[in-house]
Jmol script that loads the backbone (N, CA, C; Angstrom):
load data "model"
ATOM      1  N   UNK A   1     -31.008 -29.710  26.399  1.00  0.00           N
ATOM      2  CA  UNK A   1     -30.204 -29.976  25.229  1.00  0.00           C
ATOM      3  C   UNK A   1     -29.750 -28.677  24.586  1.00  0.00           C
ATOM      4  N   UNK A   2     -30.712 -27.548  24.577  1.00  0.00           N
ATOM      5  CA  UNK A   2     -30.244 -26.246  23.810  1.00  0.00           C
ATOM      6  C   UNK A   2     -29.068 -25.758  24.540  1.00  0.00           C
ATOM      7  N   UNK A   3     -29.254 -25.517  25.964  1.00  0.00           N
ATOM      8  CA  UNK A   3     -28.545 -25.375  26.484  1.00  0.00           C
ATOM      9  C   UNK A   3     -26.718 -25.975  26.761  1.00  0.00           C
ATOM     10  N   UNK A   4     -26.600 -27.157  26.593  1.00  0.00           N
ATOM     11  CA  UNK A   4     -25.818 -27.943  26.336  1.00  0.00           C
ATOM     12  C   UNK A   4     -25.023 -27.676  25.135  1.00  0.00           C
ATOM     13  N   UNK A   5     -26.136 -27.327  23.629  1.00  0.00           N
ATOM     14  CA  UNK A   5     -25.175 -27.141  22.656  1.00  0.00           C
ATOM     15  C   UNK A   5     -25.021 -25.689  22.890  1.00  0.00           C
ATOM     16  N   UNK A   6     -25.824 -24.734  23.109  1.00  0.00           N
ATOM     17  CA  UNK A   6     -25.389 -23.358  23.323  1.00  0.00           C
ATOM     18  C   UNK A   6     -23.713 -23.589  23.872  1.00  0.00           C
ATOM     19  N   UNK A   7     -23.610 -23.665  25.408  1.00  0.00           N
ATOM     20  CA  UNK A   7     -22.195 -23.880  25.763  1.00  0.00           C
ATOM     21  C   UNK A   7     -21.411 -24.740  25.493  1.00  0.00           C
ATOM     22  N   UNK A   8     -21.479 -25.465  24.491  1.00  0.00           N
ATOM     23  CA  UNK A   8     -20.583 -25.926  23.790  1.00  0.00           C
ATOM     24  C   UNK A   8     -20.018 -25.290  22.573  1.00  0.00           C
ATOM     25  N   UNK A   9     -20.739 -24.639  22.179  1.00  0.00           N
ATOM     26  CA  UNK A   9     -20.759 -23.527  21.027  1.00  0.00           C
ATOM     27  C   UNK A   9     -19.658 -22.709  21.064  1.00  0.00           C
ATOM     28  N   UNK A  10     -19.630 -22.174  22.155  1.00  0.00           N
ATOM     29  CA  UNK A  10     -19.423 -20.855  23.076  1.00  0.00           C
ATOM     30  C   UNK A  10     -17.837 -21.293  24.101  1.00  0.00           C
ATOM     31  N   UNK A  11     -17.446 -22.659  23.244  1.00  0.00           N
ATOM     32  CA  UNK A  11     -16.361 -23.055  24.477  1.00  0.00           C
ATOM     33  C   UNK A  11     -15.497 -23.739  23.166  1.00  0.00           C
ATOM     34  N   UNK A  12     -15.435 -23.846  21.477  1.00  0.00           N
ATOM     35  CA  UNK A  12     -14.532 -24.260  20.497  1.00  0.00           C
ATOM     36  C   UNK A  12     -13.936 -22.747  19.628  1.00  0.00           C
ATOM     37  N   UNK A  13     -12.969 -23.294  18.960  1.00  0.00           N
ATOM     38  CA  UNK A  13     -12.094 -22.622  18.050  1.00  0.00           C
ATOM     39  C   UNK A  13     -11.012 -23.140  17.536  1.00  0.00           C
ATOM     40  N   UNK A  14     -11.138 -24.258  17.478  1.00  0.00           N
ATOM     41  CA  UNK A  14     -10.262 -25.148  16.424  1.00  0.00           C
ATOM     42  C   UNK A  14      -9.826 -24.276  14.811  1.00  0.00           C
ATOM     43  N   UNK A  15      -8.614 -24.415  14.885  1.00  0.00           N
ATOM     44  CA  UNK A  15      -8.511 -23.407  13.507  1.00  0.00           C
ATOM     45  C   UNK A  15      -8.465 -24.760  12.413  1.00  0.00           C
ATOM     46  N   UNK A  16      -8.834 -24.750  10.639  1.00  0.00           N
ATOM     47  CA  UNK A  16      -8.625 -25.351   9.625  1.00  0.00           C
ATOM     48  C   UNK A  16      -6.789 -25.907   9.439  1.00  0.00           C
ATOM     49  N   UNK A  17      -6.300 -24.592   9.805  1.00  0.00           N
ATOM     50  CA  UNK A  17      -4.681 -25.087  10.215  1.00  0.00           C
ATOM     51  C   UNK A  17      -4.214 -25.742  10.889  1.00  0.00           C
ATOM     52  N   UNK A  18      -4.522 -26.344  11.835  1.00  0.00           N
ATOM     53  CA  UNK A  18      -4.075 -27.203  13.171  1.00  0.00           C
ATOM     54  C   UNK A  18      -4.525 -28.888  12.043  1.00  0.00           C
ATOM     55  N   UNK A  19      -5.850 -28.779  11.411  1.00  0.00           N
ATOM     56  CA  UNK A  19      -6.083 -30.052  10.720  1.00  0.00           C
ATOM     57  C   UNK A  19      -4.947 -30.960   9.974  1.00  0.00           C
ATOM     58  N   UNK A  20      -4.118 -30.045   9.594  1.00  0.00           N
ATOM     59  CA  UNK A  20      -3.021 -30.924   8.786  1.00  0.00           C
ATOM     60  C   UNK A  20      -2.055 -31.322   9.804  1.00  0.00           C
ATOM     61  N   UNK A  21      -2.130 -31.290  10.988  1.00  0.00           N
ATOM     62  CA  UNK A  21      -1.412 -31.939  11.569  1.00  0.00           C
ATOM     63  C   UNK A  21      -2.213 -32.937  12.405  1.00  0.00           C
ATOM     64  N   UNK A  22      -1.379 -34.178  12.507  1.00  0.00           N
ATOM     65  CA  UNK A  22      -2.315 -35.704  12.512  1.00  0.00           C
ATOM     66  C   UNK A  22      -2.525 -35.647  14.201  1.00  0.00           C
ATOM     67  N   UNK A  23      -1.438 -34.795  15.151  1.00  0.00           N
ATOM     68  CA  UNK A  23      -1.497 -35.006  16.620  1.00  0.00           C
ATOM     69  C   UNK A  23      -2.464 -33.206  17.211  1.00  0.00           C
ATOM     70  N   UNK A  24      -2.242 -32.329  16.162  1.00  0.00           N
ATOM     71  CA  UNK A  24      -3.586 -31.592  16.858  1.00  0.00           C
ATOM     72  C   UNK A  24      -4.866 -32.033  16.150  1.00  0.00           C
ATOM     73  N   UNK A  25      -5.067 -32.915  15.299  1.00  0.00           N
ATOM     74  CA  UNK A  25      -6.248 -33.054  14.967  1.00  0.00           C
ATOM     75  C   UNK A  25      -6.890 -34.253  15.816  1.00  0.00           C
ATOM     76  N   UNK A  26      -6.239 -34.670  16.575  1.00  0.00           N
ATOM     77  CA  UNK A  26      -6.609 -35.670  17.267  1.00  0.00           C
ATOM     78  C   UNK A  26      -6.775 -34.854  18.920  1.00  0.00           C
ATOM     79  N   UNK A  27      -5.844 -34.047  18.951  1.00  0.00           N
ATOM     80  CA  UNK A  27      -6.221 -33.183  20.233  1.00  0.00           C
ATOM     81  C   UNK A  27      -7.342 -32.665  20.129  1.00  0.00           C
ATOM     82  N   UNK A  28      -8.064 -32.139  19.008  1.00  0.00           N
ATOM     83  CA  UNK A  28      -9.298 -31.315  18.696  1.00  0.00           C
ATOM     84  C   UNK A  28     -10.238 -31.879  18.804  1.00  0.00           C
ATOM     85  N   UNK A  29     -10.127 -33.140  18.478  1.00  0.00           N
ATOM     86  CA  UNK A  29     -11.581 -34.318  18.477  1.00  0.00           C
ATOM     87  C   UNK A  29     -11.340 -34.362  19.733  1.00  0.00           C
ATOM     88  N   UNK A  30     -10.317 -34.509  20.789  1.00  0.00           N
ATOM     89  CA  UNK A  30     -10.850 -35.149  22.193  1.00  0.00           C
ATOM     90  C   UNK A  30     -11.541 -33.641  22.826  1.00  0.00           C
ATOM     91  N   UNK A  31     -10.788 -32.784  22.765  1.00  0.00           N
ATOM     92  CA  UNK A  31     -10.805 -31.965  23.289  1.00  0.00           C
ATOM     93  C   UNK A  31     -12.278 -31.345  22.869  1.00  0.00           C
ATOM     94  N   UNK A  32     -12.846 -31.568  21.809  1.00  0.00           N
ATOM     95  CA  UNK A  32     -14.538 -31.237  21.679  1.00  0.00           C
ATOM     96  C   UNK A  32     -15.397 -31.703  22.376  1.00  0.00           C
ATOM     97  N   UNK A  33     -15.048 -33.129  22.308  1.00  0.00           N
ATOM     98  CA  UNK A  33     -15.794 -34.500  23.178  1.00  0.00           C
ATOM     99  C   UNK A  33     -16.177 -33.998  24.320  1.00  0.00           C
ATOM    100  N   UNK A  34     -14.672 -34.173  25.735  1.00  0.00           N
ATOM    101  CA  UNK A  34     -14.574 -33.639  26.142  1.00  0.00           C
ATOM    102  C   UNK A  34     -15.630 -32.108  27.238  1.00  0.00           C
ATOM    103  N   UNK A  35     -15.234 -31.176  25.862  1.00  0.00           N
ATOM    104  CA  UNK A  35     -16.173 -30.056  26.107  1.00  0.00           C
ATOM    105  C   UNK A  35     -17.649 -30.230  25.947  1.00  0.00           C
ATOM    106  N   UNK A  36     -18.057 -31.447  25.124  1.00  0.00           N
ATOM    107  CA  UNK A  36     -19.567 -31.619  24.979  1.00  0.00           C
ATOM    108  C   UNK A  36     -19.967 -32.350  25.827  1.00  0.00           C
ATOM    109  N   UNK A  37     -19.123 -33.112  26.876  1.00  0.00           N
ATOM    110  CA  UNK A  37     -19.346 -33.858  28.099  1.00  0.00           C
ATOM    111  C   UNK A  37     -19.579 -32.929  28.867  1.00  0.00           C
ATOM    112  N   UNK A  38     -18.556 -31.911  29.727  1.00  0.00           N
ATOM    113  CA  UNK A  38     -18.951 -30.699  30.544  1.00  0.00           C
ATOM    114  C   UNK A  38     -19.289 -29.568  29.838  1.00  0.00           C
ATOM    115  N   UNK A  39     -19.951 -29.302  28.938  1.00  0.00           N
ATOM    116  CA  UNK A  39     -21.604 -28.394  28.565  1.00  0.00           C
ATOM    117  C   UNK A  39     -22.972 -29.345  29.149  1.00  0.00           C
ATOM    118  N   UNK A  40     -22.867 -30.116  28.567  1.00  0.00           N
ATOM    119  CA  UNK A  40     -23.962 -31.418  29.135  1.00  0.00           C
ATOM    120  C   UNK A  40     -24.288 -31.541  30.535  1.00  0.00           C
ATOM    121  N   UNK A  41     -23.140 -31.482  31.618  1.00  0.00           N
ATOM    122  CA  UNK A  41     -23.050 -31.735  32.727  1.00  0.00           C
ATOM    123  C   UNK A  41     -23.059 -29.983  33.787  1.00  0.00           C
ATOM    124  N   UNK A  42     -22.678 -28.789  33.462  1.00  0.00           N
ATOM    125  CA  UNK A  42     -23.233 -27.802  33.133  1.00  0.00           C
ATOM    126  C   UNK A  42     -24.041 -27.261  32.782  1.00  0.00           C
ATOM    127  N   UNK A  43     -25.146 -27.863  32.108  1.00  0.00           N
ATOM    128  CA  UNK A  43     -26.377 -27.233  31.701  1.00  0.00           C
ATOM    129  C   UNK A  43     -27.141 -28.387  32.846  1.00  0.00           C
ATOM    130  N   UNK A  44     -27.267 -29.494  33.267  1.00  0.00           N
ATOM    131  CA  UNK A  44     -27.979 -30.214  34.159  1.00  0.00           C
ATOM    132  C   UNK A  44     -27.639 -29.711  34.905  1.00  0.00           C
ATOM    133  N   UNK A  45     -26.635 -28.440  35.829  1.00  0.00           N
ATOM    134  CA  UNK A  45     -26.288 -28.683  36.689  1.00  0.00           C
ATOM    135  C   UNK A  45     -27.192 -26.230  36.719  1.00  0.00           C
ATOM    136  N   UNK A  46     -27.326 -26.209  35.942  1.00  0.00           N
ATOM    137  CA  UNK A  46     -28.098 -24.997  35.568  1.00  0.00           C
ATOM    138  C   UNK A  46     -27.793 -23.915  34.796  1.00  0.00           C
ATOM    139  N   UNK A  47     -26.599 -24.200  34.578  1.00  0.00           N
ATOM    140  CA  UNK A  47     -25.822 -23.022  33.460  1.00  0.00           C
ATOM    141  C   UNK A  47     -26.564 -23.034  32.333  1.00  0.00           C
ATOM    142  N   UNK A  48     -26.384 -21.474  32.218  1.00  0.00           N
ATOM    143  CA  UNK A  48     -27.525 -21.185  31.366  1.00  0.00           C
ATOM    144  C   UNK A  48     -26.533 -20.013  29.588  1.00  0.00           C
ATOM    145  N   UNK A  49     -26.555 -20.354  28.542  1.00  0.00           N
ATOM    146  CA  UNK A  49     -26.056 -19.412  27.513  1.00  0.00           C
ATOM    147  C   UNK A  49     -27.316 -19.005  26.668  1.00  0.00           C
ATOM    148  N   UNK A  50     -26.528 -18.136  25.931  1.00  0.00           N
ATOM    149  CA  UNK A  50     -27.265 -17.381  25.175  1.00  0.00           C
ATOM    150  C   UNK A  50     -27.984 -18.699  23.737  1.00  0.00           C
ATOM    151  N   UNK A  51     -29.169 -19.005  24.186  1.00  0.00           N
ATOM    152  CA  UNK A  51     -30.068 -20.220  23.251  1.00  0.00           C
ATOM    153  C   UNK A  51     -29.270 -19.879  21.462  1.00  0.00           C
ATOM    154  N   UNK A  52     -29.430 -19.130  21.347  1.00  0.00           N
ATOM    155  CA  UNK A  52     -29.431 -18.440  19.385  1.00  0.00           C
ATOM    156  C   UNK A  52     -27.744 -18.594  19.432  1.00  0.00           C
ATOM    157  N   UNK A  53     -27.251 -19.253  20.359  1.00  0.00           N
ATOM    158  CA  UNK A  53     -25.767 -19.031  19.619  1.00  0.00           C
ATOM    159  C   UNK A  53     -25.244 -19.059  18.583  1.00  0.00           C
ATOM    160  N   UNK A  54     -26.229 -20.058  18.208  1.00  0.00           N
ATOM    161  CA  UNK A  54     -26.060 -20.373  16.656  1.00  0.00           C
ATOM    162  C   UNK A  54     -25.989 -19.654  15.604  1.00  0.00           C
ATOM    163  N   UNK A  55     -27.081 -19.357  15.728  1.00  0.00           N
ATOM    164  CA  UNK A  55     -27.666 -18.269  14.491  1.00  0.00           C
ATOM    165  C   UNK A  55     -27.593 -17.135  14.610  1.00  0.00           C
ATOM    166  N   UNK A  56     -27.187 -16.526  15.957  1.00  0.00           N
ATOM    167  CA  UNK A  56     -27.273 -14.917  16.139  1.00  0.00           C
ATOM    168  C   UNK A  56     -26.320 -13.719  15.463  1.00  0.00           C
ATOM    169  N   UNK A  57     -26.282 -12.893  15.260  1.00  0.00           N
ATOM    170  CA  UNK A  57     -25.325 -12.024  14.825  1.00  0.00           C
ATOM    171  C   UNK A  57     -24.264 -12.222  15.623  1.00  0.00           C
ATOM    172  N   UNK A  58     -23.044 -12.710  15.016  1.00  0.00           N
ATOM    173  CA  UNK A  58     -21.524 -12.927  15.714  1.00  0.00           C
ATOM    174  C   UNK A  58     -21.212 -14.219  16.350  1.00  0.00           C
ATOM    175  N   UNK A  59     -22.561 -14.890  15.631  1.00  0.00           N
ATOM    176  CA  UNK A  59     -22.354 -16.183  17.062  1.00  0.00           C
ATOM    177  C   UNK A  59     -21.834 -17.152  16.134  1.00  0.00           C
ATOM    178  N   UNK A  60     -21.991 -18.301  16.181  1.00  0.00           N
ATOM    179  CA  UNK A  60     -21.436 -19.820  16.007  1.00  0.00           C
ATOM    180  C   UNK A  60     -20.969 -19.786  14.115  1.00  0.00           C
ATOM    181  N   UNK A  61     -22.448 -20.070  13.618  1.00  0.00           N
ATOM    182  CA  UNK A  61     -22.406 -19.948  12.527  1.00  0.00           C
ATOM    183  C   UNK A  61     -21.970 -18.612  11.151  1.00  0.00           C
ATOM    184  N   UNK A  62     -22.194 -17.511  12.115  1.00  0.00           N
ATOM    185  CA  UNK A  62     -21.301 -16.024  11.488  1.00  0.00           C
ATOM    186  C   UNK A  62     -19.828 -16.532  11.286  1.00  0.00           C
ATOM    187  N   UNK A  63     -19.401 -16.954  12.559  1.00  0.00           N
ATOM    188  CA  UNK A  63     -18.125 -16.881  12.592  1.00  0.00           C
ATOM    189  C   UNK A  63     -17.357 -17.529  12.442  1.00  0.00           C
ATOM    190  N   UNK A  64     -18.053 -18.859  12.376  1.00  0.00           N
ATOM    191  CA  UNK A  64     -17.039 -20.626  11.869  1.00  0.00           C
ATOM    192  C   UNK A  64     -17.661 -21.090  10.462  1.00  0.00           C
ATOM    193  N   UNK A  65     -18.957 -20.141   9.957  1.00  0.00           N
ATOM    194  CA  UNK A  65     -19.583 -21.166   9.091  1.00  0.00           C
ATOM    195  C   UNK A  65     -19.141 -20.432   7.348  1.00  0.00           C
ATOM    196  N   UNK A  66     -18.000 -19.847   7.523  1.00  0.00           N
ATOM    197  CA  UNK A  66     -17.546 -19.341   6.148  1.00  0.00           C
ATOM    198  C   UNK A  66     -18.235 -18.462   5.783  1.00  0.00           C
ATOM    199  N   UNK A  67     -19.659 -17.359   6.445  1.00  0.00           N
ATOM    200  CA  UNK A  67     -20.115 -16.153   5.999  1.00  0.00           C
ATOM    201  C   UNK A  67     -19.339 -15.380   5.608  1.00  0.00           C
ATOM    202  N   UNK A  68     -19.261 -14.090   4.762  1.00  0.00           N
ATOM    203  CA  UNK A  68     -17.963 -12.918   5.049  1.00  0.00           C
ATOM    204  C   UNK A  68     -18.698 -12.518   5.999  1.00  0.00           C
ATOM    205  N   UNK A  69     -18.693 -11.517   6.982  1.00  0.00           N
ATOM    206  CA  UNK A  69     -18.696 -10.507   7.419  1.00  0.00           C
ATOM    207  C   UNK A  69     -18.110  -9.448   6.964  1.00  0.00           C
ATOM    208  N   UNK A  70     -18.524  -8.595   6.756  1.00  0.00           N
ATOM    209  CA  UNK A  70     -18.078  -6.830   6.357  1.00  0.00           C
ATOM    210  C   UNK A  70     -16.882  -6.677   7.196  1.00  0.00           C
ATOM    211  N   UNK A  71     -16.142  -5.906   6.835  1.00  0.00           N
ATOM    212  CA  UNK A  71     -14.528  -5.850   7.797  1.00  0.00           C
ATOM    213  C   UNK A  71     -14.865  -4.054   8.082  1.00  0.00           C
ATOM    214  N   UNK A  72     -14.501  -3.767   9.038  1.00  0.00           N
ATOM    215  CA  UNK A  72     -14.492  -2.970   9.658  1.00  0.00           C
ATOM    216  C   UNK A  72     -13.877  -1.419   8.560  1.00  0.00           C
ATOM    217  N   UNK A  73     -14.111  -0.557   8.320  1.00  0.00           N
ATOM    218  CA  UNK A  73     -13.604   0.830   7.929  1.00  0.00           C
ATOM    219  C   UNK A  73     -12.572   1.041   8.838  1.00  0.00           C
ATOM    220  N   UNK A  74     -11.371   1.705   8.138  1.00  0.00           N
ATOM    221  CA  UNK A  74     -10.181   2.047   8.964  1.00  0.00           C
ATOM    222  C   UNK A  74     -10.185   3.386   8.313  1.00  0.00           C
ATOM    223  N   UNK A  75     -10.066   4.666   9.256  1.00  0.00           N
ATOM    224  CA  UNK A  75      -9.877   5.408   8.891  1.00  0.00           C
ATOM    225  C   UNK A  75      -8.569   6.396   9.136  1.00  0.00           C
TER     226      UNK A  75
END
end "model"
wireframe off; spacefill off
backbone 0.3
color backbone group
């Protein structure tokens, strides 16, 4: 199962912008589904991701879950 959601994690990017429209927001729901069918079928089959996708520095929740992150120095 970790495995499964790991690469599923690791396989979305649905932007908040695409939502107001009624035919990509319906592409996004299949198209998750979908991807949570072959992560599922991919991880039974031995594929293996990084477990902490979630929580790790840069991973799932850094980067979709509204944290800031620090922006880079331009010099």
């Amino acid at each position: 199962m970790a495995q499964a959601i790991a690469l599923s994690a690791t396989s979305i990017g649905g932007l908040m912008a695409a939502a107001n429209t009624s035919t990509a927001r319906e592409y996004h729901a299949g198209l998750a589904a979908m991807l949570g069918v072959r992560a599922a079928l991919a991880a039974q089959r031995g594929y293996r991701a990084e477990e902490s996708i979630l929580e790790t520095k840069r991973g799932f929740l850094e980067v979709y879950g509204g944290a800031r992150a620090p922006l880079p120095v331009r010099m």
